[in-house]
ZAMARGU-4260 file (C-alpha; in steps of 0.2 Angstrom, whole numbers, plus 5000, padded with zeros to 4 digits):
<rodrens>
0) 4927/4987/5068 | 4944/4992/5062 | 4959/4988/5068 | 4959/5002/5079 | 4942/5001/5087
5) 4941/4994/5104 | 4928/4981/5099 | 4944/4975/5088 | 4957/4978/5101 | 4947/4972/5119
10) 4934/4959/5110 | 4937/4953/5094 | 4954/4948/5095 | 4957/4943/5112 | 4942/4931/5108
15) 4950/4924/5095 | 4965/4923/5103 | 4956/4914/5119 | 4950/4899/5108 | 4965/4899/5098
20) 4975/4896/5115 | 4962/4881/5120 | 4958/4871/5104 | 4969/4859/5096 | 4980/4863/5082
25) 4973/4854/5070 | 4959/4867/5071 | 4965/4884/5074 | 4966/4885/5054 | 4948/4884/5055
30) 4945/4896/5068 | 4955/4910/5058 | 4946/4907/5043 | 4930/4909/5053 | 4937/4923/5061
35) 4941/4930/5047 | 4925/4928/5036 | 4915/4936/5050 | 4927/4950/5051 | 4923/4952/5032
40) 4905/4950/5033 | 4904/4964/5047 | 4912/4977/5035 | 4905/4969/5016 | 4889/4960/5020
45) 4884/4948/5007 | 4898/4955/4997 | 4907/4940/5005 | 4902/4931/4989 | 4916/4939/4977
50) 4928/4936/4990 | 4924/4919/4990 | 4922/4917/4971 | 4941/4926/4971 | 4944/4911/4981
55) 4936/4899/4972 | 4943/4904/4953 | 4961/4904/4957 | 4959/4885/4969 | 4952/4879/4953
60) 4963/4887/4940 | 4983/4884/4950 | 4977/4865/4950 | 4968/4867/4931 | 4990/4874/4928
65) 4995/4858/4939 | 4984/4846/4929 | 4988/4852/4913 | 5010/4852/4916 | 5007/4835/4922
70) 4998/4828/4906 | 5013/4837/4897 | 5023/4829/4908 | 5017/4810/4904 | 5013/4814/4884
75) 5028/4822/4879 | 5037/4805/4880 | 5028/4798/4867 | 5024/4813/4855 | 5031/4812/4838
80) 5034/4831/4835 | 5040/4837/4852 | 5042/4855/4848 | 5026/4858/4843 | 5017/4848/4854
85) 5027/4859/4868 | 5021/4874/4859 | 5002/4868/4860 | 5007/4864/4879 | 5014/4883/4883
90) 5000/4892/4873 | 4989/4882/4883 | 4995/4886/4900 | 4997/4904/4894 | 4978/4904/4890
95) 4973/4897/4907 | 4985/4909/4915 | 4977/4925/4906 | 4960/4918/4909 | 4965/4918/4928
100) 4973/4935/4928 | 4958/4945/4918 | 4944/4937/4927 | 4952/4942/4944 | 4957/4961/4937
105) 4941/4961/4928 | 4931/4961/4944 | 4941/4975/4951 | 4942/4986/4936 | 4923/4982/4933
110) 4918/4986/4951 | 4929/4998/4955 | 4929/5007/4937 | 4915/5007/4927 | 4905/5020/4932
115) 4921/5034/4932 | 4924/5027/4914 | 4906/5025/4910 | 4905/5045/4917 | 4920/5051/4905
120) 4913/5042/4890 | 4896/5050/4890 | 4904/5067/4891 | 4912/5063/4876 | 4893/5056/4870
125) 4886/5069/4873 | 4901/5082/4868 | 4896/5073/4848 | 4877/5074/4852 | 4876/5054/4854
130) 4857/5047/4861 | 4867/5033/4866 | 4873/5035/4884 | 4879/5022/4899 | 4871/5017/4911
135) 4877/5021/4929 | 4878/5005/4940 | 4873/5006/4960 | 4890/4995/4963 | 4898/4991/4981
140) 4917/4987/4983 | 4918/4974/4994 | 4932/4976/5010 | 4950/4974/5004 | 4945/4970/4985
145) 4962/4980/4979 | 4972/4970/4991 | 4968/4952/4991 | 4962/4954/4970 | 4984/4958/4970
150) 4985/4940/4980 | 4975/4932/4970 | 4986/4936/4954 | 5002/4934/4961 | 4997/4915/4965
155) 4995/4911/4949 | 5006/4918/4940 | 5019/4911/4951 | 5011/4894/4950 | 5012/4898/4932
160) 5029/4902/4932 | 5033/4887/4944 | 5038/4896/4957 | 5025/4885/4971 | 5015/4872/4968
165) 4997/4874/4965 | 4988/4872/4983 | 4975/4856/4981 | 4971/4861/5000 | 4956/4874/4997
170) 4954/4880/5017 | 4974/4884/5017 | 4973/4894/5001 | 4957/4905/5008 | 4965/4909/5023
175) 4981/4917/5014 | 4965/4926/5005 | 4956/4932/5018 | 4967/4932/5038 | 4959/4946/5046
180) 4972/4958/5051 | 4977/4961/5030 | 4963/4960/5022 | 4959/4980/5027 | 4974/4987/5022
185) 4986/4974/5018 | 5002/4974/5018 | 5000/4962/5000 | 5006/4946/5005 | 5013/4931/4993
190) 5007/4914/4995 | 5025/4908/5000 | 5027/4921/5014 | 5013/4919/5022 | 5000/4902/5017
195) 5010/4889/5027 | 5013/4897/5043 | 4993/4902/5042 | 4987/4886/5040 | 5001/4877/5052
200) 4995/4888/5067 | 5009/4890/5078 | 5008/4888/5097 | 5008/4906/5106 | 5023/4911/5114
205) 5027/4921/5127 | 5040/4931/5117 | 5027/4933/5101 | 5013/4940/5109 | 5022/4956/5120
210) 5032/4958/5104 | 5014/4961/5094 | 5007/4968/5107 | 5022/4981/5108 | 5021/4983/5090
215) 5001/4985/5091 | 5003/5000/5103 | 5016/5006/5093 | 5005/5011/5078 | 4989/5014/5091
220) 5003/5028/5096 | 5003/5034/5077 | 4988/5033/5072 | 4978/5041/5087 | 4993/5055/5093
225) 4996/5059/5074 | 4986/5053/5060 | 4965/5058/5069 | 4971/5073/5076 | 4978/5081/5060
230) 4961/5075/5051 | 4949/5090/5056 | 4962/5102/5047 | 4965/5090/5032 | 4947/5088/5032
235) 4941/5105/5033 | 4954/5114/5019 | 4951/5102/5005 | 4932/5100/5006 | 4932/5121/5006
240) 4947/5122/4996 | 4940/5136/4987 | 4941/5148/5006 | 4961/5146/5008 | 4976/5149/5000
245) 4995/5152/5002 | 5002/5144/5016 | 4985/5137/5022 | 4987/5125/5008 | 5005/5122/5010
250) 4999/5118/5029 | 4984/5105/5023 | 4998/5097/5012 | 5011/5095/5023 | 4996/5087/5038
255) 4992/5076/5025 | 5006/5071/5020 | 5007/5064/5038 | 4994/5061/5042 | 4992/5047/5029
260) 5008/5040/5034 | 5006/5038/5051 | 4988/5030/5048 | 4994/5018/5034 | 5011/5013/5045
265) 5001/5016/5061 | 4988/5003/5050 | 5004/4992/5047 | 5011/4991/5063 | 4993/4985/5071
270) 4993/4971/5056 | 5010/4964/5059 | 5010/4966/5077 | 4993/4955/5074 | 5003/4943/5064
275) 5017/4941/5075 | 5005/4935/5090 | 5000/4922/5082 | 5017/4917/5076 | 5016/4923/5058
280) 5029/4936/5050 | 5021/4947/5039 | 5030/4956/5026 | 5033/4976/5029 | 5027/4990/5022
285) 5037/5003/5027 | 5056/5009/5030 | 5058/5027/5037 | 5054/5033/5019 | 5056/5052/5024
290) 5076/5048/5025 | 5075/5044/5006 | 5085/5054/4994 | 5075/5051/4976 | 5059/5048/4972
295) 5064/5031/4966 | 5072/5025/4986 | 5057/5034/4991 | 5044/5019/4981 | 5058/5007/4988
300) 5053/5013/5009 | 5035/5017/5009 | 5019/5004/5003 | 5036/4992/5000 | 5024/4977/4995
305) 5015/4987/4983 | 5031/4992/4974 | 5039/4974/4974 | 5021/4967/4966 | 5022/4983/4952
310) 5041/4977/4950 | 5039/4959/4948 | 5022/4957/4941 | 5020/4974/4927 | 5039/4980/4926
315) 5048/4964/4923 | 5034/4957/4911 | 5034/4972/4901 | 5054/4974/4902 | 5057/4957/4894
320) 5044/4957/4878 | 5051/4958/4862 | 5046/4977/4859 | 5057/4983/4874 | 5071/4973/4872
325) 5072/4976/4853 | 5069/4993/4858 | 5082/4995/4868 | 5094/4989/4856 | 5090/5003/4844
330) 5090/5017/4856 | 5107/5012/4865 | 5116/5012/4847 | 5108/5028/4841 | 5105/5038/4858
335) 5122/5031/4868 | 5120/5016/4883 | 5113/5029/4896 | 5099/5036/4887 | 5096/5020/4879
340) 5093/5012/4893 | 5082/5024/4900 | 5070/5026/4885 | 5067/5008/4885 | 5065/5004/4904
345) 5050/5019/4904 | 5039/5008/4892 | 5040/4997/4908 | 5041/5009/4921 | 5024/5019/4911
350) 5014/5005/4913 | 5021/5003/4932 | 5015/5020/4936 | 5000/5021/4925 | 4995/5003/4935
355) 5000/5012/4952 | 4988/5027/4950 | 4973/5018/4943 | 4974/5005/4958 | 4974/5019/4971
360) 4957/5026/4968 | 4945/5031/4956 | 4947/5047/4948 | 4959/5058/4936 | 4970/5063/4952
365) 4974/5046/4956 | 4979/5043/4938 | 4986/5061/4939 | 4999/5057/4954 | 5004/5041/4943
370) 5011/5050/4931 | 5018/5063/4943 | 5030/5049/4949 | 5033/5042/4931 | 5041/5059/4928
375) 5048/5064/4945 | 5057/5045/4943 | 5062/5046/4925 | 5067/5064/4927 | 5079/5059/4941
380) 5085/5045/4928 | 5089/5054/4914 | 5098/5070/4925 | 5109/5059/4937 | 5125/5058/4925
385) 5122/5078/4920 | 5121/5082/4940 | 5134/5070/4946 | 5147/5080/4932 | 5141/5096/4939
390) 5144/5091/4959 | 5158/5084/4953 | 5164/5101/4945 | 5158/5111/4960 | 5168/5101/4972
395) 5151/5096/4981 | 5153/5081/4992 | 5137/5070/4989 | 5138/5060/5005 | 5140/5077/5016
400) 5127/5083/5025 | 5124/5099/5017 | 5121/5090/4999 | 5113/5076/5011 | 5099/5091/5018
405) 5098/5096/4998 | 5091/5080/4993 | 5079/5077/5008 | 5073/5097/5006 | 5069/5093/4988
410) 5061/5076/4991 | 5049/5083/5003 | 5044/5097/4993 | 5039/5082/4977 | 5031/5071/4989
415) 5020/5084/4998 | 5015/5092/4978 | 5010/5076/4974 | 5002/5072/4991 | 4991/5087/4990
420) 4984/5082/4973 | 4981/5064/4980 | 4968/5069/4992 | 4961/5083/4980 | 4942/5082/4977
425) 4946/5077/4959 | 4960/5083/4947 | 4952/5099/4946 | 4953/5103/4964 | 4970/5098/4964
430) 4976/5110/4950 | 4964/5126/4959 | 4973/5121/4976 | 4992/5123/4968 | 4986/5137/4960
435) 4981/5144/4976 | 4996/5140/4984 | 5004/5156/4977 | 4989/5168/4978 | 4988/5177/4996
440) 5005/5171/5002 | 5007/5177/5020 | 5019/5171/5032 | 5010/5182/5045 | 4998/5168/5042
445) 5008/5156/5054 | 5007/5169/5070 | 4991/5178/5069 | 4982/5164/5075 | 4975/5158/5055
450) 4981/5141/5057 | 4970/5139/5074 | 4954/5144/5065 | 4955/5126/5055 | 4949/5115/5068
455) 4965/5112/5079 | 4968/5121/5097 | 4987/5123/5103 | 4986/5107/5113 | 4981/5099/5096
460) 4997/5105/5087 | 5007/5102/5101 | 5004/5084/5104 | 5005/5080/5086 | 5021/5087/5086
465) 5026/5076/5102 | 5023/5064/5091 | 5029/5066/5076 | 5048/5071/5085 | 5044/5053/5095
470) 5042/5045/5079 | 5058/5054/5070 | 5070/5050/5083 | 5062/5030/5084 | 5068/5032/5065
475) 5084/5041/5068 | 5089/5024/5077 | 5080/5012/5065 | 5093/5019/5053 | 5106/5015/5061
480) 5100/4996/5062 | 5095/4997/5081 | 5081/4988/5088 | 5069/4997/5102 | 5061/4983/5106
485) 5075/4971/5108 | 5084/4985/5120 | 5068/4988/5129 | 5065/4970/5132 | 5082/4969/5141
490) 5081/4981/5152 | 5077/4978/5172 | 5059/4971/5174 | 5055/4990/5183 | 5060/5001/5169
495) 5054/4991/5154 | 5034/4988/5162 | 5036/5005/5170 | 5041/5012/5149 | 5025/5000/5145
500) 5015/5009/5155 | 5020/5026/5150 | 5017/5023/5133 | 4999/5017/5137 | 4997/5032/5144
505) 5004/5044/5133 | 4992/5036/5121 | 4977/5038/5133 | 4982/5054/5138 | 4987/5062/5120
510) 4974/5051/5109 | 4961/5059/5098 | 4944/5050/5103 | 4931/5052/5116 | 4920/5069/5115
515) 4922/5080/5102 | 4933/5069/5091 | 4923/5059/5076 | 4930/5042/5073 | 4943/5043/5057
520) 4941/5027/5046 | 4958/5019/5041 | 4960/5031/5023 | 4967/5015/5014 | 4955/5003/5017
525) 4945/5013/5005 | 4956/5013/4992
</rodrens>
């Protein structure tokens, strides 16, 4: 039952949404929660346990935090060596806090990890001739584990930090765990953003629900035109990776590169739209990342919540210990204050990227394309001043649109290289496929009919074109700060229900499902 599934779209939410219209207030809370654990249970099974233990652990440790500021609070007063009884107090609080953080990571790293790790060290085992060998683990991730396990750390290292209070209210604090439409896919909500509105359950509203509605049908557009009909390509050139080369490859990286955009947005869109029925706002996820410039704007546009958690929970922790900032002293007086700068900032941003690639899936690709962006950003760092002199020597305007079609040109090229090694079968896979890319390089490929032979017809590539000049012209005017939906929803009664209706059949007309089209899981719910 994902969010793309009719039993989602035509029975489990308007359900919900039917009894959430009729029951008090004071209730709906517990509807969503209800909704929400049945929705987990459908996917996860008895796995709804670790969820519920998540849940459980960080209650119990925000108000151990509480409980333990307030008796600093009362006993500081009368304490005859204040400083070192503060001392006792923070180390305390710093003790509870890692306690919280390593039990929730732990789980993850454990569930999620092990075996790969377990897998690597018995090569090296059995490379020295070791009898002594780890055992493989039959181990299930429950749904959404990555996502809400990030939740659950950033409550309490903000109640840590002070920045909320620790939630006394148990039902309130599992709903921002577990509310349905983000615990598949996010996008990774904080407590602040999100709890209160959850828990006050809003009446519905005329203007809420055709605006999620809207922005439902809006990613069913991007997901079902786009993302399902590129799979059967993707699908079929990296599982047989070994049968194609040259621009074959090129092609399965490029399709995938969109296709997992528009099925993660397409993902989004469908969460938020959710969200905004009920009258919450959830955070976004995405900004028209293909109009970036840089590597680094294109982290700051695309998975946005992701990024901001990396930034404020790995980069800045690591960017203020003593280490880096003694470091970064040293390096700006003996390397000058560029250079300085950047050496120091890439202990933080390492461990950013390092954090980045392990989170997203298990294996040395994952880890691999980490440390692709570490390099592609840092790179991007340590060259700006030396380009800027050189465009500035050349005469080259930086804000025209040729420099302006440079950047993008070159953007795309680092995004789909590091795409394709994403969704290799393994690191291994990924390398041989690169490899491949400039073995058997034909351009005759594209016109003597190769590129039908991989599981799209012409009508396939055709509507997935239609779509993806649909989606690039919504993002043209996005850019430019313009709101569809707001213009739409002023328009004459006639055109804007006869434009509803269009789309809806566009979607029904266009979309990849029915006979001979196998249903495509949403690809970050896996991860």
């Amino acid at each position: 039952m994902s969010y793309n599934s009719p039993l989602y779209l035509f029975m489990f939410l308007p359900v919900v949404l039917l009894i959430y219209r009729f029951i008090p207030q004071r209730h709906r809370w517990k509807l969503l929660l209800m909704a929400s654990y049945i929705f987990f249970y459908i996917f996860s099974g008895k796995l709804l346990l670790y969820l519920l233990a998540s849940t459980f652990s960080i209650h119990h440790i925000g108000l151990w935090l509480s409980s333990c500021k307030k008796k600093y609070t009362e006993k500081k007063k009368t304490a005859e060596d204040k400083a070192a009884f503060k001392i006792i107090y923070k180390r305390k609080r710093r003790s509870i806090l890692w306690f919280g953080i390593i039990l929730q990571i732990g789980a993850l790293l454990f569930l999620k990890y092990f075996n790969f790790f377990g897998q690597n060290v018995n090569h090296i085992l059995n490379w020295v001739s070791s009898p002594l060998l780890l055992p493989t683990l039959k181990l299930a991730l429950p749904l959404g584990i990555s996502f809400y396990t990030l939740q659950a750390v950033s409550y309490i290292v903000d109640v840590y930090y002070e920045k909320i209070e620790a939630d006394d209210n148990l039902g309130r604090l599992a709903l921002y765990m577990s509310f349905f439409p983000i615990i598949m896919e996010g996008p990774i909500c904080r407590y602040s953003q999100t709890a209160t509105d959850l828990y006050e359950c809003k009446s519905l509203e005329y203007h809420n629900v055709t605006f999620g509605i809207q922005r439902i049908v809006w990613g069913l557009f991007k997901k079902l035109v786009i993302a399902d009909r590129l799979n059967p390509l993707v699908k079929l050139v990296f599982d047989q990776h070994e049968s194609y080369s040259g621009i074959i490859v090129i092609v399965a990286a490029v399709c995938y590169t969109f296709q997992l955009y528009m099925d993660f947005s397409g993902c989004i869109d469908i969460t938020i739209g959710t969200g905004q029925i009920f009258g919450i706002t959830i955070p976004e996820n995405f900004r028209q990342p293909f109009f970036s410039k840089t590597s680094a704007e294109f982290w700051r546009r695309w998975h946005i919540t992701l990024g901001a958690w990396l930034k404020d929970y790995i980069f800045y922790p690591i960017a203020l210990t003593k280490f880096v900032k003694n470091l970064g002293k040293k390096t700006r007086v003996r390397f000058g204050k560029h250079m300085g700068q950047i050496i120091s900032s890439s202990v933080a941003l390492f461990g950013v990227w390092i954090c980045s690639g392990i989170w997203h899936g298990v294996g040395w690709n994952y880890i691999f394309y980490g440390m692709y962006y570490f390099v592609m950003i840092l790179c991007g760092s340590i060259f700006e001043p030396l380009v800027e002199k050189t465009t500035a020597i050349l005469h080259i305007n930086r804000d025209g649109i040729p420099y302006r079609i440079f950047q993008s040109v070159k953007l795309l090229l680092i995004v789909f290289i590091g795409e394709l090694f994403f969704r290799a079968n393994g690191l291994r896979a990924g390398i041989a496929m690169f490899k491949s890319i400039f073995s058997g390089f034909e351009l005759a490929t594209i016109t003597n009919g190769s590129l039908l032979q991989l599981g799209l017809t012409k009508h396939d590539f055709a509507a997935v074109l239609f779509g993806l000049l649909v989606v690039l012209v919504v993002g043209i005017i996005h850019e430019k700060g313009v709101s569809i939906r707001e213009k739409v929803a002023d328009w004459n009664i006639v055109f804007r229900w006869s434009f509803y209706y269009a789309t809806i059949l566009l979607i029904a007309v266009l979309g990849a499902y029915g006979a001979g089209c196998a249903p495509v899981d949403l690809i970050y719910a896996s991860f």
